[in-house]
C-alpha positions, 0 to 999 in steps of 0.5 A: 524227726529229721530224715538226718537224726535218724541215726541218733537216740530219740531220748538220752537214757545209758545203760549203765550195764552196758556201758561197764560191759563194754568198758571192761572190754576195752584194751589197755590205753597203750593197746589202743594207741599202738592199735590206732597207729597200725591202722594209721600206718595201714591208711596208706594206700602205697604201703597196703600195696607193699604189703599185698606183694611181701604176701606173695613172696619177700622182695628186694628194695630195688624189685618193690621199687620196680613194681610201685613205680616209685624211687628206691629212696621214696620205697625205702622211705615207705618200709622204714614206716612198716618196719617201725609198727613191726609190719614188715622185717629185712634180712640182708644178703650180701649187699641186697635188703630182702624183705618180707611181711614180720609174721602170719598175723600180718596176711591174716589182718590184710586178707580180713581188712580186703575180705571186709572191703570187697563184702562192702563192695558186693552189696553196693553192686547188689543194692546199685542192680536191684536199683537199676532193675526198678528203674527198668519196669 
C-alpha cells in the first residue's frame, strides 16, 4: 500500500450498528442546511473580523467601517449577510445603526472555533521546533 492510501480502509466491511448509531445522530435535513450555511456565512474572513469587534462592544456602521478599513456600503453589505443567518441584530438610535452580536451562542461559537484554531496552530509550532532540534544535533 501506498504511503497516500494510508488513510483509507484496506478492506471494505460497514458496521452496520455503527453506521444506524451515527444515522440517528444526525440532525434533521434543515438542521444541517442551515448549520452548513452559518459556517458558509462564517467562511468569510472580513465577516469573522465583525464578529470578533461586536464581541467587544456594539458598534455603529460608520466605527466597523473605520476599523475594517472598508466602505460604509461594502460593511453594510457584510452585516446584511450576518443579519440574514441571525448572527448579528441592529437597533436604531436616532439616525445611527447600533449593532451587536444577535446572542451569547454566537461568542460561545467564535471563541470555540478561534480555541480550536490556535490548539492547531500550537501543535504545528511544537511538531515545527521538535523538527528543528533534530535537525540541530
Amino acid at each position: 500500500m501506498g504511503h497516500k492510501d494510508a488513510d483509507v480502509c484496506e478492506i471494505y466491511y460497514v458496521n452496520e450498528a455503527h453506521v444506524r448509531n451515527a444515522r440517528q445522530a444526525l440532525s434533521p435535513e434543515r438542521e444541517i442546511l442551515s448549520l452548513a450555511e452559518t459556517f458558509r456565512t462564517l467562511g468569510d474572513p472580513t465577516r469573522v473580523r465583525i464578529l470578533q469587534a461586536l464581541s467587544v462592544e456594539e458598534l455603529c456602521v460608520c466605527d466597523l467601517s473605520k476599523l475594517l478599513g472598508i466602505s460604509e456600503s461594502g460593511t453594510s453589505h457584510q452585516l446584511r449577510v450576518l443579519r440574514s443567518q441571525k448572527l448579528v441584530r441592529y437597533r436604531k438610535e436616532g439616525k445611527m445603526a447600533f449593532y451587536s452580536l444577535d446572542d451569547a451562542h454566537i461568542d460561545s461559537l467564535m471563541n470555540e472555533a478561534l480555541r480550536h484554531v490556535r490548539e492547531g496552530a500550537d501543535q504545528a509550532r511544537e511538531r515545527a521546533e521538535r523538527i528543528h532540534e533534530r535537525a540541530g544535533q
